[in-house]
Structures are given as structure tokens and as C-alpha cells.
GUFIVO-883304 format. One line per 5 residues: number of its first residue (from 1); their letters; for each residue x, y, z of N, C-alpha, C. Coordinates in Angstrom, 2 decimals, decimal comma. Layout:
! GUFIVO-883304
NUM	a	X Y Z X Y Z X Y Z ~ ... $
//
This chain:
! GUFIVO-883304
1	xxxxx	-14,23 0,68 4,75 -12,85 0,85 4,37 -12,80 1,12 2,86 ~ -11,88 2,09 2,75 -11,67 2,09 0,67 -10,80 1,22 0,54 ~ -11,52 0,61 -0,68 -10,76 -0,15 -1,93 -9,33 0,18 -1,94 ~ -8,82 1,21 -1,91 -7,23 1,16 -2,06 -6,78 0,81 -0,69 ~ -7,25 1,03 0,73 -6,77 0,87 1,33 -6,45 -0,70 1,87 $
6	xxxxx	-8,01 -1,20 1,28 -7,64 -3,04 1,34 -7,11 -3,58 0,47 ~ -7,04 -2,81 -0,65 -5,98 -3,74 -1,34 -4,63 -3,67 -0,75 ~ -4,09 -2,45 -0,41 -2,74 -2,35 0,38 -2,45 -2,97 1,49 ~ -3,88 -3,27 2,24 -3,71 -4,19 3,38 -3,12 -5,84 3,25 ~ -4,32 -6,12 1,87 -4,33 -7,81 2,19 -2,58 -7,78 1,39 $
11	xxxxx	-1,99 -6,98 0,45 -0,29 -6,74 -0,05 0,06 -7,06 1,28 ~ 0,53 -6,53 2,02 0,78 -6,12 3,01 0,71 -6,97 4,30 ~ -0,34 -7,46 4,85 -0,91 -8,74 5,83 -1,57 -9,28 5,94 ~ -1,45 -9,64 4,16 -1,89 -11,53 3,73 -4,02 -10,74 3,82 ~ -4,14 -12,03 3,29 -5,97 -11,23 2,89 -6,19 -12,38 4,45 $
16	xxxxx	-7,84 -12,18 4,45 -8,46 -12,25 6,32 -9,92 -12,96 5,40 ~ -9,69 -13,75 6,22 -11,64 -14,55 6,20 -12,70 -13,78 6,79 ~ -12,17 -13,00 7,72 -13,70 -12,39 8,35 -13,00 -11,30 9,13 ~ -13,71 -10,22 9,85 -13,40 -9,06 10,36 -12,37 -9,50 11,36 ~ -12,76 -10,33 12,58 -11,79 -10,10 13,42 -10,79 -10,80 13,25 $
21	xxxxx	-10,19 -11,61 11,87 -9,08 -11,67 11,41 -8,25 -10,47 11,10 ~ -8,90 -9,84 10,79 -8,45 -8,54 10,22 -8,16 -7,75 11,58 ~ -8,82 -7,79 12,72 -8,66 -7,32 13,91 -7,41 -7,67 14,49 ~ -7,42 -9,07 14,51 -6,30 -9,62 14,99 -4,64 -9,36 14,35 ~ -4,93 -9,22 12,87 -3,60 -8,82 12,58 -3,26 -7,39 12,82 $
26	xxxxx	-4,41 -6,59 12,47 -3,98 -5,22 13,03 -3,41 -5,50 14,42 ~ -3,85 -5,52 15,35 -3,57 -5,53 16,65 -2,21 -6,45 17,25 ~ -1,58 -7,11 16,11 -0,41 -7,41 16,27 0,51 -6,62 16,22 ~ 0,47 -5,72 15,57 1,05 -4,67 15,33 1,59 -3,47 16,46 ~ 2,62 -2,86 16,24 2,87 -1,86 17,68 2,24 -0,52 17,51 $
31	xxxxx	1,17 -0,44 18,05 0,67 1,20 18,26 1,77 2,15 18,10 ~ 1,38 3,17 17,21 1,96 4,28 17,15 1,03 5,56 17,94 ~ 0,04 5,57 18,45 -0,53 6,26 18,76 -1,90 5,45 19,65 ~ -2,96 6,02 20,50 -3,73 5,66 21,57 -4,46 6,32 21,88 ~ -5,78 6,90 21,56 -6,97 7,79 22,12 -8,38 7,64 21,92 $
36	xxxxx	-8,97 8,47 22,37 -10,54 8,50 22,24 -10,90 7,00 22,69 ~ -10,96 7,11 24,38 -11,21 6,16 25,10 -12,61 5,98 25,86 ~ -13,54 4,77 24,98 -14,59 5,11 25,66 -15,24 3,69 26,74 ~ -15,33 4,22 28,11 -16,23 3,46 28,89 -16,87 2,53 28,49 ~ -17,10 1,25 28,99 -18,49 0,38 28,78 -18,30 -0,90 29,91 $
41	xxxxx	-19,84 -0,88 30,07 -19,52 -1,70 31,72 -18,23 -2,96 31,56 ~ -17,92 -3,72 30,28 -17,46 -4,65 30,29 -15,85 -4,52 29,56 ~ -15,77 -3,37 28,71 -15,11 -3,23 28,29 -14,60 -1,87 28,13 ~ -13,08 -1,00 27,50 -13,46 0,03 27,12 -12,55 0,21 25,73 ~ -13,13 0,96 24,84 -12,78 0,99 23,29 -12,07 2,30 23,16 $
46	xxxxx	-11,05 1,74 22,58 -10,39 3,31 21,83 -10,35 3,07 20,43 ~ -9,45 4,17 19,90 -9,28 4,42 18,71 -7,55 4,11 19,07 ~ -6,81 3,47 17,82 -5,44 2,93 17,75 -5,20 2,89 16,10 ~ -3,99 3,72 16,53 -3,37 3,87 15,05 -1,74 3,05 14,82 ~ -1,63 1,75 13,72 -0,28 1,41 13,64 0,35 1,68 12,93 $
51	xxxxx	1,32 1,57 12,21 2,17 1,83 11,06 2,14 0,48 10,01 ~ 2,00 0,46 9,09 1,69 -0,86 8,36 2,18 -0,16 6,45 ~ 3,79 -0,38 6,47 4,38 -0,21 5,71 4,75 1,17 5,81 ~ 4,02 1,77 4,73 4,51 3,42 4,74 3,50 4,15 5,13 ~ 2,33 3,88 5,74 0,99 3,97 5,54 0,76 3,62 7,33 $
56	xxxxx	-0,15 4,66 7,96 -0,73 4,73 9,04 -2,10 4,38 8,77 ~ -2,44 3,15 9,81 -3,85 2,98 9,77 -4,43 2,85 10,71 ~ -5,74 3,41 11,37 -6,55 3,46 12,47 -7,25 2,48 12,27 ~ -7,66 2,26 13,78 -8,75 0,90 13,35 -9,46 1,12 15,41 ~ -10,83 0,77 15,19 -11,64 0,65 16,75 -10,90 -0,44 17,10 $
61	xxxxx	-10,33 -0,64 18,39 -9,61 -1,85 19,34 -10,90 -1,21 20,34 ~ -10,64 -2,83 21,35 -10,80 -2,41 23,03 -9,70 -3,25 23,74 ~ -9,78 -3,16 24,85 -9,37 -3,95 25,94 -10,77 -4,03 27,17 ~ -10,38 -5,51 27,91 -11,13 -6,15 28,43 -11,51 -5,46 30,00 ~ -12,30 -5,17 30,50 -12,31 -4,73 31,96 -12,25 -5,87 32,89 $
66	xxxxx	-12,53 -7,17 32,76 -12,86 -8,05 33,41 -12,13 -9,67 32,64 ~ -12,61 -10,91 33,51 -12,38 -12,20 32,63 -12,69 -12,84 31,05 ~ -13,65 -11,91 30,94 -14,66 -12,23 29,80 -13,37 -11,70 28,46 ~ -13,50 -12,26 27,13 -12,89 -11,44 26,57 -13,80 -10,17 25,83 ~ -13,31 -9,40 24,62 -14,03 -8,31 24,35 -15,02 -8,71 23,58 $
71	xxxxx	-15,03 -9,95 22,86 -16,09 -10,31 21,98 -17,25 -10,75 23,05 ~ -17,25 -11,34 24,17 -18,10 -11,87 24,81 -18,27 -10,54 25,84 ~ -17,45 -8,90 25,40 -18,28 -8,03 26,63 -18,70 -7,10 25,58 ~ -19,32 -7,86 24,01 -20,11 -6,98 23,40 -19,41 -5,84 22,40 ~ -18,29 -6,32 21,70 -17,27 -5,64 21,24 -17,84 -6,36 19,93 $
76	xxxxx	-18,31 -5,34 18,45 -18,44 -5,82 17,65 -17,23 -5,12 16,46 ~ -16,41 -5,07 15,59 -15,44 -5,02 14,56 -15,92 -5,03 13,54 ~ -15,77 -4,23 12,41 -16,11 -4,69 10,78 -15,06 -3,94 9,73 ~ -15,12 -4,03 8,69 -13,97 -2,91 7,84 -13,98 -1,72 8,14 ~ -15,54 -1,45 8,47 -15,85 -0,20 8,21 -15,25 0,57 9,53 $
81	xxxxx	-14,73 0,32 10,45 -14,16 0,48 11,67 -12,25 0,73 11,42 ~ -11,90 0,97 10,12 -10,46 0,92 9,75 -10,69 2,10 8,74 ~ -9,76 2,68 9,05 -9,16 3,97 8,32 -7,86 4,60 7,98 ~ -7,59 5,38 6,89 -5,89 5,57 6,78 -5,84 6,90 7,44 ~ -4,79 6,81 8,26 -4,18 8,16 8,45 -3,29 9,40 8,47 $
86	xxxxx	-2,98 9,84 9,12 -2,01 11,19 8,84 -1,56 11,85 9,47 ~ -0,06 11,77 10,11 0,65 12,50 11,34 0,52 13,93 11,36 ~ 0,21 14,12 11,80 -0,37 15,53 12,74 0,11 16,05 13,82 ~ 0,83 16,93 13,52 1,62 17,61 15,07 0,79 18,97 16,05 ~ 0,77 18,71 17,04 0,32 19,31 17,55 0,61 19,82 19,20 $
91	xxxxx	0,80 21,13 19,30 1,56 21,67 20,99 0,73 21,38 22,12 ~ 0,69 20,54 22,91 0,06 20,32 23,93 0,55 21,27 25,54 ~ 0,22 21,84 26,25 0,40 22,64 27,47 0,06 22,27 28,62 ~ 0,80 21,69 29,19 0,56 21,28 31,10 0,98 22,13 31,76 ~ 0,52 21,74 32,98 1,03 22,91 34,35 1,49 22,03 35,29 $
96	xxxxx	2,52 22,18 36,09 3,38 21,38 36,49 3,96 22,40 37,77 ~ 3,87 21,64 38,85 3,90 22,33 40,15 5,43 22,67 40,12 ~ 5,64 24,55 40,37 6,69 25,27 40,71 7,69 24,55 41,43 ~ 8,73 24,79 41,60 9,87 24,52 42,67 10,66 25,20 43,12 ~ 10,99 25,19 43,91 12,18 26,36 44,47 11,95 27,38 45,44 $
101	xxxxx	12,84 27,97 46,24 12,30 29,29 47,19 11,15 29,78 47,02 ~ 10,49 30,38 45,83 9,49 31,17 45,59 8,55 30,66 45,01 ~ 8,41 29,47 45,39 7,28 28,06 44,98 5,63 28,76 45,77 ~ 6,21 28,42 47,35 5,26 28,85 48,39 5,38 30,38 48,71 ~ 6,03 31,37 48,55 5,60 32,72 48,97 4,34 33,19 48,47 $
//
């Protein structure tokens, strides 16, 4: 993580004893965004971006596949796993089944 960005953090939500303090307050937070979702037998990890003042910040989350939580299905966290970011628009294109008389001809 850069220096400016932790200093704006611990301003912001109070300074953290250890990473997954820092996990935990991020993740209090309401997602503004949700992707790059990856598999793992116990768990699966994305990428999650919140809003934290004026300032977007990414950070590695998972959620749990099973009872276990994510620390015990091998989910490790550090600073270096947090990043600032930057809204980005972009046109996405689906296809979406016809309707009407001339659906099936």
C-alpha cells in the first residue's frame, strides 16, 4: 500500500494493529463494486472496491464456501493487497431473447 494512501486510511478508520484489522474495517464498509472472482476448494476471493471518504479503495476479500471461516480455508490478507482507485465507465452488451410475432419465424 502507499504511504499516502495509509495515512488517509488510519484519518479516516482509526489506525489497525495487524492486517486483518484492517480487513475487517474495510469490509464493513458497503461495496461499491464486485469482481475478479477466483475459485478455491474452501473458499472463493474477489477483488472489492468501497468508497472511504472521497477516495475509492480496492482491497482482496473472500467469502467462505463452507463452515470453516476464510482464515481457517487458507485466506491470507496484508497491506499490500489494498489499493486506490478510479471510476471507470464502461458499455457492456448482452443478448437477450427476442419477443413478439417474429421472435420464432
Amino acid at each position: 500500500m502507499r504511504e499516502d494512501l495509509r495515512k488517509y486510511l488510519v484519518e479516516k478508520l482509526g489506525s489497525w494493529n495487524d492486517p486483518e484489522e484492517l480487513f475487517d474495517n474495510l469490509r464493513d464498509l458497503k461495496p461499491v463494486w464486485e469482481g475478479d472472482r477466483d475459485q478455491h476448494r474452501w473458499r472463493i476471493e474477489k477483488s472489492v472496491v468501497v468508497q472511504v471518504g472521497d477516495r475509492f479503495v480496492g482491497f482482496k476479500s473472500a467469502e467462505t464456501t463452507g463452515d470453516n471461516s476464510i482464515w481457517d480455508g487458507g485466506f491470507t490478507f496484508s497491506e499490500n493487497d489494498v489499493w486506490e482507485c478510479e471510476p471507470k465507465q464502461s458499455t457492456v452488451t448482452i443478448y437477450v431473447e427476442k419477443k413478439g410475432e417474429m421472435a420464432n419465424a
